[in-house]
C-alpha positions, 0 to 999 in steps of 0.5 A: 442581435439581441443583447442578452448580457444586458437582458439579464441585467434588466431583469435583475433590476427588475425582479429587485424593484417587485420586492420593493420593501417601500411599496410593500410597507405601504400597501398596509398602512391604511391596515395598521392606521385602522388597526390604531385607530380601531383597538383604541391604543394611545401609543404608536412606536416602530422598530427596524432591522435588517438590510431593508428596514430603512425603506421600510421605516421610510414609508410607515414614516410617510404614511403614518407621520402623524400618527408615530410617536417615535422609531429605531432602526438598525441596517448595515452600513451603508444602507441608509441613504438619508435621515429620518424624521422620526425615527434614529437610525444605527447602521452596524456590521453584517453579517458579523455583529459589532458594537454599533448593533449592541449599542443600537439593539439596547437603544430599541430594548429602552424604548420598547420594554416599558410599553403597555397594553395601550401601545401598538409596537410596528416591527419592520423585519428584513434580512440581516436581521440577525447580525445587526440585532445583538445583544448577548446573553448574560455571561456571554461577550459581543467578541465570542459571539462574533467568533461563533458567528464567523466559525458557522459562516466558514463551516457552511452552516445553513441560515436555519442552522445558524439562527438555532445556535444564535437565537439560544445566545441572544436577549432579543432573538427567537421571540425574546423581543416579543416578550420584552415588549409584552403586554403591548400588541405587535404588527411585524412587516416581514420581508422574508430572506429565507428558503420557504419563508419561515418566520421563526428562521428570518432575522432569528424571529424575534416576535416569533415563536422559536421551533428550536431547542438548546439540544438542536443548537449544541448538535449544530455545533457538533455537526460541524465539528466546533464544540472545541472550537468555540468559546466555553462560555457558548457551550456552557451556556447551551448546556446549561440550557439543555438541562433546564438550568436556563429558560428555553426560548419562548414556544408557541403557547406562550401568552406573550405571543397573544397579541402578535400578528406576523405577516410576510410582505416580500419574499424571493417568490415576488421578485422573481415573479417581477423576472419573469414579466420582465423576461417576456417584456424583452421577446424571451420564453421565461420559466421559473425553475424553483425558488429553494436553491440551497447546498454548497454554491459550487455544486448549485451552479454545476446542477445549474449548468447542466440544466441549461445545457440541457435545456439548449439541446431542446429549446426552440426558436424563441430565446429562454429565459429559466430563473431560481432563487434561494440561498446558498453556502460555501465551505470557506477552505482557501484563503481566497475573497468572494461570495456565494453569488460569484462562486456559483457563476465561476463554477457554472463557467467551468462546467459549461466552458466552451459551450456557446449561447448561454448566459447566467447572472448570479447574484444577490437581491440586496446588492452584496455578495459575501465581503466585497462589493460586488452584488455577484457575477456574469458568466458565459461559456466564454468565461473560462477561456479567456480566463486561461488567454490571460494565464488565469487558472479558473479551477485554482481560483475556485479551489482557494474561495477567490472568485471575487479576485478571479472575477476582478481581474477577468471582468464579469462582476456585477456591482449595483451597490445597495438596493434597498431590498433583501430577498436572498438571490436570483440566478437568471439563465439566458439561452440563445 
């Protein structure tokens, strides 16, 4: 018989290898070296940032070696597997930020804020980018904005809902970085960790145009009932720039944006694309059922069950193989460790216990899921009855946020370290 644990395994590996940021990199160097060489610049400089910006740097640093003058890069910790030639690299906190991406953050501001109309500027955007790229507004400190940064994440805010509030505290979020390094001409690499791929929302955009207002960064603070909760200097300055006090972020008509050219090189589409070949390689009938997973995980991975439950009763002979992918949030109200990925399977578990012939591996691209080291979780409708033969309580575990210790404890986590990719997560749903 088949070994459907472990066909799900390599499909996961193999949707992370088709959102390989290294070959997605490579396939535009011979753009920008012509780009280069074409418009005449003098200057060639590279900056980094995000869960995936160390591949990315690897491969502009092979193919365009000769041609780099210099580069800065910013990844999590733990995410770069070697030295760089011609580029420095800062490792520093996600999704928290810390003084390792200030420090780093002022060290990419130095090298690019005097660049001319002779520089071409390569920025390499992944995700994460918005925790590692930091440096606080005037009036606001690194600890409140690792306070505000934390509140969101426990509240459950969406990725967009974050970056809007992040973007309005920040020198370098929501296009201020293109306007530091006006007037010379930007190529930003994206490699997309949003739902729809909206440049303005991955890693803040900093060489983007922002969408979003002061007004729309307050609401999001109200909607979560935080605006007493957060530091007066945040709200303070939000106000301030709700009255025109302080400059909004740059919009779309701005001149700094002339000589931008954003361009996305990977997204959660392509890897599950990857999946999908890799599905039908192992003898299963593969489908991609949507790419724009969101809302709370529990809830996500109950839908999740019944559509498999679903599609079980109906299947034919040949074994299926349905894929998602997006991002979720989890409302934080116990005290317990895990991620989105791990608490997305513990509720799938739970809602298909018992029934036999299907498998779920839930986890992220980049290989973390919350604060721990696990990537995510595998499920079955066995899961929740052994949990119960070894006196685990499945549902108590997933009341208190603990999937990561339920998971621990029983078995099923899913650990592949950092991959070097960052292209949210993937579900992959195996029915015998």
């Amino acid at each position: 018989m088949p070994d459907f644990r472990s066909n799900t395994i390599d499909i996961f590996h193999a949707a992370v290898r088709a959102a390989d940021p290294h070959a997605a990199v490579l396939s535009h160097t011979d753009e920008l070296r012509s780009l280069y060489l074409d418009g005449g610049f003098t200057r060639l400089i590279a900056v980094g940032i995000g869960k995936a910006s160390f591949s990315m740097a690897l491969a502009v640093e092979e193919a365009l070696g000769d041609l780099l003058d210099t580069g800065i890069i910013i990844t999590k910790y733990g995410h770069a597997s070697k030295a760089l030639q011609l580029f420095r690299v800062f490792e520093a906190g996600h999704p928290v930020p810390d003084r390792n991406g200030q420090h780093g953050t002022g060290e990419i501001i130095k090298l690019v804020e005097n660049a001319d109309e002779n520089t071409l500027v390569v920025a390499l955007i992944s995700g994460g980018g918005s925790a590692l790229l930091v440096s606080p507004c005037e009036g606001v400190l690194l600890e409140e904005k690792q306070a505000i940064t934390s509140l969101l994440l426990r509240a459950g805010a969406d990725i967009g809902e974050m970056n809007a509030v992040r973007k309005h505290l920040s020198r370098v979020k929501g296009g201020r970085l293109a306007e530091i390094i006006f007037p010379a001409a930007i190529v930003s690499l994206i490699l997309s960790d949003v739902i729809g791929d909206r440049l303005d929302v991955i890693a803040s955009g900093p060489t983007v145009p922002d969408p979003t207002t002061y007004s729309e960064a307050l609401g999001v603070l109200e909607k979560y009932g935080l605006l007493e909760k957060v530091p007066s200097s945040i709200t303070r300055l939000l106000e301030m720039g709700d009255n025109g006090i302080v400059a909004e972020t740059p919009k779309r008509d701005d001149p700094v944006f002339r000589n931008v050219k954003n361009a996305v090189i990977g997204s959660n589409r392509t890897a599950l694309e990857g999946a999908l070949r890799e599905a039908e390689r192992c003898g299963l009938k593969a489908e991609i059922i949507g790419n724009d997973i969101s809302g709370e995980a529990r809830e996500e991975g109950r839908r999740l069950a019944r559509k498999a439950i679903a599609a079980r009763l109906h299947k034919g002979e040949q074994p299926l193989c349905l894929l998602s992918g997006g991002e979720t949030t989890v409302v934080v109200s116990g005290s317990g460790t895990g991620g989105r990925n791990m608490e997305l399977a513990l509720a799938f578990a739970l809602e298909m216990d018992g029934i036999p012939g299907i498998t779920l591996l839930s986890a992220g691209t980049d290989g973390t899921d919350g604060p721990t080291g696990a990537a995510g979780a595998i499920v079955d409708g066995s899961t929740a009855m052994r949990a119960r033969q070894r006196g685990l309580d499945p549902l108590e575990y997933l009341r208190t946020n603990d999937s990561y210790t339920f998971f621990s404890e029983l078995g099923g986590l899913f650990i592949t370290g950092p991959t070097g990719t960052n292209v949210m997560d993937i579900q992959i749903m195996v029915i015998e």
